[in-house]
N, CA, C and O atoms as a GROMACS GRO file, in nm:
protein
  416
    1UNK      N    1  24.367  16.231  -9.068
    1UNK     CA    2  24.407  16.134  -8.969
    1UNK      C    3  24.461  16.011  -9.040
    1UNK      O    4  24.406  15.971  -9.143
    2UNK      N    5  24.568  15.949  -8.989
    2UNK     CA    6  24.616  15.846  -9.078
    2UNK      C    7  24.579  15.695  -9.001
    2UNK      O    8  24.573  15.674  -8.880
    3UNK      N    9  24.560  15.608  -9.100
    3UNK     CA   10  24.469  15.510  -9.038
    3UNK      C   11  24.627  15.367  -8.956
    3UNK      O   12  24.623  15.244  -8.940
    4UNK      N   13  24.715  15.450  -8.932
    4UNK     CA   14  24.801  15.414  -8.873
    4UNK      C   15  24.788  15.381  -8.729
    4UNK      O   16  24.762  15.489  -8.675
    5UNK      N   17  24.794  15.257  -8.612
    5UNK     CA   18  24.750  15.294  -8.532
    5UNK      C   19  24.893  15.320  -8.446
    5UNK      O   20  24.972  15.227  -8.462
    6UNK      N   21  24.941  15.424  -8.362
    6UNK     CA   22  25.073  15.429  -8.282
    6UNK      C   23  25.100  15.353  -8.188
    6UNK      O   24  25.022  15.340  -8.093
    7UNK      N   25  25.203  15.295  -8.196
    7UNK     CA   26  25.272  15.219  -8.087
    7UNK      C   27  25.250  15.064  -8.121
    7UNK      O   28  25.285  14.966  -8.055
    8UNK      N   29  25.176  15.069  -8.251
    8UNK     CA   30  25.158  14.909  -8.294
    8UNK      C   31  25.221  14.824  -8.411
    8UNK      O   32  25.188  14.734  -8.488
    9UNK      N   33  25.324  14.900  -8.382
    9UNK     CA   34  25.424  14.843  -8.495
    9UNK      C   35  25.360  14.828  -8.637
    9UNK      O   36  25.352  14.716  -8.687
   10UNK      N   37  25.310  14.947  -8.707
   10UNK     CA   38  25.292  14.951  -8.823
   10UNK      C   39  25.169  14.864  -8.843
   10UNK      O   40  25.161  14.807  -8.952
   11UNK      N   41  25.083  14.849  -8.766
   11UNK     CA   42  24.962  14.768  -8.761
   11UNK      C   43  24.832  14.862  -8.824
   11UNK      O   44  24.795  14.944  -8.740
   12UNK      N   45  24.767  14.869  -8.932
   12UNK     CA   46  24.692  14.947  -8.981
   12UNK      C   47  24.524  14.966  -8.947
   12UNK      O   48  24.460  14.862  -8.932
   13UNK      N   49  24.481  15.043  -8.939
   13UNK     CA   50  24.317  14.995  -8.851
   13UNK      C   51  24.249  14.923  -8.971
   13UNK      O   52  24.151  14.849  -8.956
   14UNK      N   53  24.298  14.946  -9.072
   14UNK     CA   54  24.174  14.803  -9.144
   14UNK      C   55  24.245  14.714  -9.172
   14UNK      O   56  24.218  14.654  -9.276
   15UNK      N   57  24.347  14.675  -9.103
   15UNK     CA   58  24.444  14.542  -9.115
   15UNK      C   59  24.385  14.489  -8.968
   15UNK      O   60  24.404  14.370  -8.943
   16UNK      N   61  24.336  14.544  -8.900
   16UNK     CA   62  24.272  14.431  -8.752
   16UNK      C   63  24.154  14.426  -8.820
   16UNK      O   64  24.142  14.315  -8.873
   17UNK      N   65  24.025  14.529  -8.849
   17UNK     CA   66  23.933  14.464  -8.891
   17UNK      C   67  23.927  14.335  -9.021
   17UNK      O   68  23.855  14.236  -9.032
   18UNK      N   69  24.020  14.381  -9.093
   18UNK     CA   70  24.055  14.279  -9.212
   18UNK      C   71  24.116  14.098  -9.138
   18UNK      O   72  24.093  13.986  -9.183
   19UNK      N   73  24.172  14.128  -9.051
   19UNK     CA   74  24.260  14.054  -8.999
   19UNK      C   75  24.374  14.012  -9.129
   19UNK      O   76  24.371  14.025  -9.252
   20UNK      N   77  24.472  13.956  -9.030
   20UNK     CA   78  24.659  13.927  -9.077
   20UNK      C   79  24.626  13.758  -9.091
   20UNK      O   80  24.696  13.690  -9.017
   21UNK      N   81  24.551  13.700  -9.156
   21UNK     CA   82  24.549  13.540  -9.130
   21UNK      C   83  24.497  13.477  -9.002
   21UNK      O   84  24.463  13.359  -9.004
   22UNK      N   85  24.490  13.550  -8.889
   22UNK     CA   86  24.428  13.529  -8.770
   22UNK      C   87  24.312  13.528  -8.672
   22UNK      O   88  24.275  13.442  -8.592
   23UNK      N   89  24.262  13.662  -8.702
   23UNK     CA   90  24.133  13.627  -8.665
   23UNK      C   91  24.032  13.644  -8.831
   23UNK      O   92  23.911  13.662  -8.817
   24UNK      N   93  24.078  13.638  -8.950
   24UNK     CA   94  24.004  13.638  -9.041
   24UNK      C   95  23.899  13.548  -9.101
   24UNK      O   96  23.926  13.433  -9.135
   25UNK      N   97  23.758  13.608  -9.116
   25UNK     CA   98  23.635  13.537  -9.143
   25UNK      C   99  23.537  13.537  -9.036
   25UNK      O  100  23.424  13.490  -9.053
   26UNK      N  101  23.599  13.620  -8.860
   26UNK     CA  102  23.559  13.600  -8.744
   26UNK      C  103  23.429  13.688  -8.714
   26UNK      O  104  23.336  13.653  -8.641
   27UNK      N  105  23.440  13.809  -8.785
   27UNK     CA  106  23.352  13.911  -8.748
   27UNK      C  107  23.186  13.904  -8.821
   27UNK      O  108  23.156  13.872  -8.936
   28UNK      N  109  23.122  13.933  -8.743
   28UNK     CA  110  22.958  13.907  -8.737
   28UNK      C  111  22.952  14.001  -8.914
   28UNK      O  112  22.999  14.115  -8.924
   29UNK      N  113  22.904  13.947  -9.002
   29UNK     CA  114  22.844  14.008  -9.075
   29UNK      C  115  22.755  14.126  -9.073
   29UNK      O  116  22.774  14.229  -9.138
   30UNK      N  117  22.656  14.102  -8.993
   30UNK     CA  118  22.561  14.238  -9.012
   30UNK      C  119  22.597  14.326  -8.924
   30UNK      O  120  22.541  14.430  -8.961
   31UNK      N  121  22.696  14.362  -8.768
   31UNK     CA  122  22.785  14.454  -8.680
   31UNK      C  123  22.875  14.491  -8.779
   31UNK      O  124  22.904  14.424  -8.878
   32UNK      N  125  22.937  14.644  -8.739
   32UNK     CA  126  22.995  14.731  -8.775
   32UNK      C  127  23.097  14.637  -8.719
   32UNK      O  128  23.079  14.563  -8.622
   33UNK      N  129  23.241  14.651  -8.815
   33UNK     CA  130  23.391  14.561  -8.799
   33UNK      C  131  23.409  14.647  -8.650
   33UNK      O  132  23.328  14.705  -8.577
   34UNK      N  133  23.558  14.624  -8.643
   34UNK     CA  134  23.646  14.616  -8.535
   34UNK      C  135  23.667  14.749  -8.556
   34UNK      O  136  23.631  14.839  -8.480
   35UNK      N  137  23.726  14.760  -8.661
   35UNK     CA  138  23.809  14.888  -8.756
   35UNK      C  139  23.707  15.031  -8.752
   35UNK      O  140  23.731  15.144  -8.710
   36UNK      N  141  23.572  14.968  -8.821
   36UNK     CA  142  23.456  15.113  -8.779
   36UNK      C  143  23.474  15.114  -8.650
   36UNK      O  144  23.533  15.221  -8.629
   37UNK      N  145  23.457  15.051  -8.533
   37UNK     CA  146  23.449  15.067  -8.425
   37UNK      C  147  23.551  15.170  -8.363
   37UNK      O  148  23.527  15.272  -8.298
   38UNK      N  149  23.689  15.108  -8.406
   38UNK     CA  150  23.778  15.193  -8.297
   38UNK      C  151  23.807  15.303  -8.399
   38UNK      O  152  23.891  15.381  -8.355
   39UNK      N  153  23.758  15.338  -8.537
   39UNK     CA  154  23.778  15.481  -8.608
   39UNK      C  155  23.662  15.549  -8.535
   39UNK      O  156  23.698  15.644  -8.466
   40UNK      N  157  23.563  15.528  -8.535
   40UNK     CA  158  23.465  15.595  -8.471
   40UNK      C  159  23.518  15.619  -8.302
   40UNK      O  160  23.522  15.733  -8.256
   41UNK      N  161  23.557  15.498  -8.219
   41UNK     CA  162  23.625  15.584  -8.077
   41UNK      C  163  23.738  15.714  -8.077
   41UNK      O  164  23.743  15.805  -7.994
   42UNK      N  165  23.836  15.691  -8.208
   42UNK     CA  166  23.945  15.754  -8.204
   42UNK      C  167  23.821  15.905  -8.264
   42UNK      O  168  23.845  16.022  -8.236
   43UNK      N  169  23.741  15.878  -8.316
   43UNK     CA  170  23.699  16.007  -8.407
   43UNK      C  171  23.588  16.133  -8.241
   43UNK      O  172  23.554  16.252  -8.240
   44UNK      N  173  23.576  16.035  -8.148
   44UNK     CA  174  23.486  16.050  -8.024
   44UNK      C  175  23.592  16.160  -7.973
   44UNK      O  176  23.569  16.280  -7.962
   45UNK      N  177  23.684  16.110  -7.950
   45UNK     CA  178  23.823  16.131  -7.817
   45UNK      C  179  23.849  16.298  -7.890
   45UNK      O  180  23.828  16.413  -7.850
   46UNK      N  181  23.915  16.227  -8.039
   46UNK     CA  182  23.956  16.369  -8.104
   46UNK      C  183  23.843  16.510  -8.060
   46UNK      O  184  23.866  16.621  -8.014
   47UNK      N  185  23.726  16.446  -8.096
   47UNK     CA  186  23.628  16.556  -8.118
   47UNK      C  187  23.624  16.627  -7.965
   47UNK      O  188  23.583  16.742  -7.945
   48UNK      N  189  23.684  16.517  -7.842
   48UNK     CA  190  23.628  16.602  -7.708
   48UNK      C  191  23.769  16.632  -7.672
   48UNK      O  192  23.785  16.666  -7.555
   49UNK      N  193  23.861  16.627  -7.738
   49UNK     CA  194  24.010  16.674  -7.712
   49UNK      C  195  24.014  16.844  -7.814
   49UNK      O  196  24.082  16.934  -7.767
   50UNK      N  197  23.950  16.865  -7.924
   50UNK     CA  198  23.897  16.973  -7.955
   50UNK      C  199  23.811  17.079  -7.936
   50UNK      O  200  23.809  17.190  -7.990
   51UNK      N  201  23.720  17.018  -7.829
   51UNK     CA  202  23.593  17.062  -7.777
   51UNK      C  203  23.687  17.160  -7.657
   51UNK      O  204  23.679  17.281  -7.635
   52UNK      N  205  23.792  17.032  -7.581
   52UNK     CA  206  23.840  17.120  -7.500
   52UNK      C  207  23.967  17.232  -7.524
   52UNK      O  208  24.005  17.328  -7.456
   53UNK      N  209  24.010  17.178  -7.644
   53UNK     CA  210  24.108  17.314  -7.692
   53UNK      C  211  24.056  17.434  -7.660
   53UNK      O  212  24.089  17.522  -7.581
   54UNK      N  213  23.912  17.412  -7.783
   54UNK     CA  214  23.871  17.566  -7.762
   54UNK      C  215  23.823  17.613  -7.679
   54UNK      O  216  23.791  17.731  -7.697
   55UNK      N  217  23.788  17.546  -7.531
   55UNK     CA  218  23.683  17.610  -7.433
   55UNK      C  219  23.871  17.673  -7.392
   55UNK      O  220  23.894  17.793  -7.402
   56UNK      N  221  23.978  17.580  -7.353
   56UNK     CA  222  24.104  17.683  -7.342
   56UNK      C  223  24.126  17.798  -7.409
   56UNK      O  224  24.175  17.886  -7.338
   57UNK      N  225  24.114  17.819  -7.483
   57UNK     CA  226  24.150  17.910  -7.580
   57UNK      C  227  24.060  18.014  -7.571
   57UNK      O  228  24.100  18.130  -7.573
   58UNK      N  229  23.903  17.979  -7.558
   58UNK     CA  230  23.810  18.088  -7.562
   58UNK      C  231  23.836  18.137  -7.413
   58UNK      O  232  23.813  18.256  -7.391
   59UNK      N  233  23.893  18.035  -7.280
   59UNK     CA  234  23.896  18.100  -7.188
   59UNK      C  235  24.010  18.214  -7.157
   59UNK      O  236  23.999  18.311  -7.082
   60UNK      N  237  24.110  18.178  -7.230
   60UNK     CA  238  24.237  18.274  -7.221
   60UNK      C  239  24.258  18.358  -7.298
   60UNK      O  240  24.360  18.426  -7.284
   61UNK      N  241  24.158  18.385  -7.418
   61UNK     CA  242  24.194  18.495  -7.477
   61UNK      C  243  24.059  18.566  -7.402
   61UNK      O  244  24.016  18.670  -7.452
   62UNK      N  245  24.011  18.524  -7.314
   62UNK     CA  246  23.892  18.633  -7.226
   62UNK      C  247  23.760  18.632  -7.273
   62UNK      O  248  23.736  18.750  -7.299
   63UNK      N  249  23.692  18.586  -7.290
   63UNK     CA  250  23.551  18.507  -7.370
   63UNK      C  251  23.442  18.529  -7.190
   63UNK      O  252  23.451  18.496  -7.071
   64UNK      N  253  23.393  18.568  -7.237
   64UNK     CA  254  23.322  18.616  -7.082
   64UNK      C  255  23.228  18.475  -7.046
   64UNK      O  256  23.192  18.443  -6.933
   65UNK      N  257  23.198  18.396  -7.183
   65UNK     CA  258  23.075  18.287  -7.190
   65UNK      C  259  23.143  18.197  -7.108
   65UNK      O  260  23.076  18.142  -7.020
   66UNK      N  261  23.291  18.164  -7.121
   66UNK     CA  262  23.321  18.053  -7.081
   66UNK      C  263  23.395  18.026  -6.914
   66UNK      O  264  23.476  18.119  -6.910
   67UNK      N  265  23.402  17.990  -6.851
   67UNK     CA  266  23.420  17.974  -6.735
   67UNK      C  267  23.522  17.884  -6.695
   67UNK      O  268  23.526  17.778  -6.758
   68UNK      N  269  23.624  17.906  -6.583
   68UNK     CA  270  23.687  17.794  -6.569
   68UNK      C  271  23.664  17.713  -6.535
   68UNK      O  272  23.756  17.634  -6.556
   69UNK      N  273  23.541  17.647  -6.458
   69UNK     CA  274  23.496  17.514  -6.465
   69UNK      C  275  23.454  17.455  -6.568
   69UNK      O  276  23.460  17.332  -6.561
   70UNK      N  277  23.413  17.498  -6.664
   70UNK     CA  278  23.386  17.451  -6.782
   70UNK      C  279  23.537  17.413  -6.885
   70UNK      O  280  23.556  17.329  -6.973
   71UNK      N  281  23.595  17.485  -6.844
   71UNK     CA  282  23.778  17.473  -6.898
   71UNK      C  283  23.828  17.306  -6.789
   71UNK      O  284  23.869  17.190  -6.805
   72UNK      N  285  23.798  17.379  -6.705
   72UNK     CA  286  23.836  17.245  -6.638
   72UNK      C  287  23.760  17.100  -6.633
   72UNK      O  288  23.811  17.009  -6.567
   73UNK      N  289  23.673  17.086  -6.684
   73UNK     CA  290  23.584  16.986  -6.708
   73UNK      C  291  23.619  16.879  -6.823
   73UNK      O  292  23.632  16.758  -6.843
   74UNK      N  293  23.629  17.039  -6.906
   74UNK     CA  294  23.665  16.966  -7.033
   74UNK      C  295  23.803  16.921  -7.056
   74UNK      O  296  23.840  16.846  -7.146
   75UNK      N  297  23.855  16.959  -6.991
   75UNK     CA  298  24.015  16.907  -6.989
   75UNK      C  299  24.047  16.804  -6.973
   75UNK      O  300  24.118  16.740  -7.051
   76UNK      N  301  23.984  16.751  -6.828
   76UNK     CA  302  23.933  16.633  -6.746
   76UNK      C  303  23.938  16.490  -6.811
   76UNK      O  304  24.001  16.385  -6.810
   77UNK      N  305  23.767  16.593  -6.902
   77UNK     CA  306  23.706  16.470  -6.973
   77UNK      C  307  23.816  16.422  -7.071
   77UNK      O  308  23.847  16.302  -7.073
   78UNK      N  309  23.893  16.536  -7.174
   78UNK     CA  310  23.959  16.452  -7.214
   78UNK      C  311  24.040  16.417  -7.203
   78UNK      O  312  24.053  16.326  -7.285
   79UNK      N  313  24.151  16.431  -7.127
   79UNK     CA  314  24.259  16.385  -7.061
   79UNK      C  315  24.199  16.214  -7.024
   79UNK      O  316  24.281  16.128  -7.056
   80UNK      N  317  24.099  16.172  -6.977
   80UNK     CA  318  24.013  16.045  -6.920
   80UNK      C  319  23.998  16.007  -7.083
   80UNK      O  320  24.073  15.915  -7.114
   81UNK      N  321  23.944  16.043  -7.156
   81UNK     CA  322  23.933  15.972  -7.303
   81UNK      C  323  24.004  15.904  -7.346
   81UNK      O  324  23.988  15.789  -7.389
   82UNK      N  325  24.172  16.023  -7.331
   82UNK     CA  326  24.276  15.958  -7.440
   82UNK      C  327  24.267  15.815  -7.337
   82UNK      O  328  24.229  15.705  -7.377
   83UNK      N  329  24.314  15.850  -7.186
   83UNK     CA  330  24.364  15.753  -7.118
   83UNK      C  331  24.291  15.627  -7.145
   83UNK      O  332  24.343  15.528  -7.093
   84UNK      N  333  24.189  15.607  -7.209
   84UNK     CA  334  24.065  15.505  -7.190
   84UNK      C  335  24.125  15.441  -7.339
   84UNK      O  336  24.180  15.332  -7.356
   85UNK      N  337  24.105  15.512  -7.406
   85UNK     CA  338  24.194  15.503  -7.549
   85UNK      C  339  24.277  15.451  -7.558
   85UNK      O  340  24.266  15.343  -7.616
   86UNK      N  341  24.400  15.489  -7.512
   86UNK     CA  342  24.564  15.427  -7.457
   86UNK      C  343  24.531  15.285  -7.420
   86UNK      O  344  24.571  15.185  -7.480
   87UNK      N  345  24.460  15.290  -7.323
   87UNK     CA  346  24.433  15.136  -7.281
   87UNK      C  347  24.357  15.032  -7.332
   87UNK      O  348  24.372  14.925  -7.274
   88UNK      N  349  24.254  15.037  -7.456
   88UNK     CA  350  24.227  14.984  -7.530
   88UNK      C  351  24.323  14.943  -7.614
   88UNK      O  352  24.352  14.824  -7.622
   89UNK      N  353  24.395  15.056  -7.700
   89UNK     CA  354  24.532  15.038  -7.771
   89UNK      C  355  24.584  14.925  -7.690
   89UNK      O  356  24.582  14.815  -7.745
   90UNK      N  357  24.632  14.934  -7.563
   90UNK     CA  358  24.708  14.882  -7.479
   90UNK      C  359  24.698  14.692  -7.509
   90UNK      O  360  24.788  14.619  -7.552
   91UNK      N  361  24.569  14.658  -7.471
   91UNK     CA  362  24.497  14.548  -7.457
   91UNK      C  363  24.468  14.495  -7.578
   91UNK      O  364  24.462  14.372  -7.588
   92UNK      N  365  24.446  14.580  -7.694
   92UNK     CA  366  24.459  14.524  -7.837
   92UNK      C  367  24.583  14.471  -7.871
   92UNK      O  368  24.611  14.356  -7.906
   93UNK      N  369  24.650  14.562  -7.858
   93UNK     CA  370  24.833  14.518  -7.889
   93UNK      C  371  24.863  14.387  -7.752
   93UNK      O  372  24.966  14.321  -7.764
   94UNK      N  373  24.795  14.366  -7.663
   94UNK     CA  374  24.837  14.279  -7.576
   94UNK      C  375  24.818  14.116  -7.639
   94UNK      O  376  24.902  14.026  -7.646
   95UNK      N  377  24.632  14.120  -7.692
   95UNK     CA  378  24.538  14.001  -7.742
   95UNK      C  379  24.635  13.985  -7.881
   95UNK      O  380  24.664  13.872  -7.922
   96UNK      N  381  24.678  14.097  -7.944
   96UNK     CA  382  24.744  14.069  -8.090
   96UNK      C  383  24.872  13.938  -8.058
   96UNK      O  384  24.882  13.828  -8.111
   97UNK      N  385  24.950  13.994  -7.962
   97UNK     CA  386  25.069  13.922  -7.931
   97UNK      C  387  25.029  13.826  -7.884
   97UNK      O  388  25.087  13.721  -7.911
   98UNK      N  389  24.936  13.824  -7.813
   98UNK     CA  390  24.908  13.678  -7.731
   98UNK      C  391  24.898  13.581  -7.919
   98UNK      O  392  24.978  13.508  -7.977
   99UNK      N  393  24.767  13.630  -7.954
   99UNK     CA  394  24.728  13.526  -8.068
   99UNK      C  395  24.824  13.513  -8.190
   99UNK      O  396  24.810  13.438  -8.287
  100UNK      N  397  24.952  13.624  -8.157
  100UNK     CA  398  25.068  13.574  -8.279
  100UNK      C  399  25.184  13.477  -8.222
  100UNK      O  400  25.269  13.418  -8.287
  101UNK      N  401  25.160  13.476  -8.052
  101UNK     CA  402  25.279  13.387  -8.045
  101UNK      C  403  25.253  13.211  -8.029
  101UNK      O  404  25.330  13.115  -8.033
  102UNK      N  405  25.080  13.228  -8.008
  102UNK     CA  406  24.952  13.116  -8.025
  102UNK      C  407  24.981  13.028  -8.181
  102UNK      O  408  24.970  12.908  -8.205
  103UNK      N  409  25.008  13.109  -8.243
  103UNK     CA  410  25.043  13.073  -8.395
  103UNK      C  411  25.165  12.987  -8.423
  103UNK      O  412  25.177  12.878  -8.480
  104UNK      N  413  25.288  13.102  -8.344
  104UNK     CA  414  25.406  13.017  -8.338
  104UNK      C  415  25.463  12.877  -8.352
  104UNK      O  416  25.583  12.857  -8.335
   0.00000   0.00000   0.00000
């Protein structure tokens, strides 16, 4: 996984926890940064966006265990992850711009 985050103009995940001159020196010492935080959400999403690959996969190649509600659940859930995801992204890249044009 590359610690690139998309759609943020080349913004790196330990360049927000690090901070760009802006919010740097801000973060609580003894809490996990910004950066563990949203590697660990992105590492959540992946794992239940995989979870549901394979319940697809075990359901269509004919897997008797798995069921289509269980296909469909998991789909659900992560389809709702990324989206939750996206919008964090969203709102990070929003607070970034706010506090770079604050600078201006």
């Amino acid at each position: 996984m590359s610690d690139m985050i998309p759609g943020m103009g080349g913004i790196g995940i330990g360049e927000i926890g690090a901070g760009r001159g802006v919010i740097r020196g801000t973060a609580a010492a003894d809490g996990p940064s910004f950066a563990d935080t949203f590697k660990q959400a992105l590492g959540q999403v992946s794992a239940v966006q995989d979870d549901a690959a394979q319940k697809v996969n075990a359901f269509v190649s004919g897997d008797p265990s798995v069921e289509l509600h269980q296909v469909m659940a998991a789909t659900e859930e992560a389809g709702i992850a990324l989206e939750m995801l996206v919008e964090v992204r969203n709102k990070v890249l929003e607070a970034w711009q706010s506090l770079s044009t604050m600078q201006s």
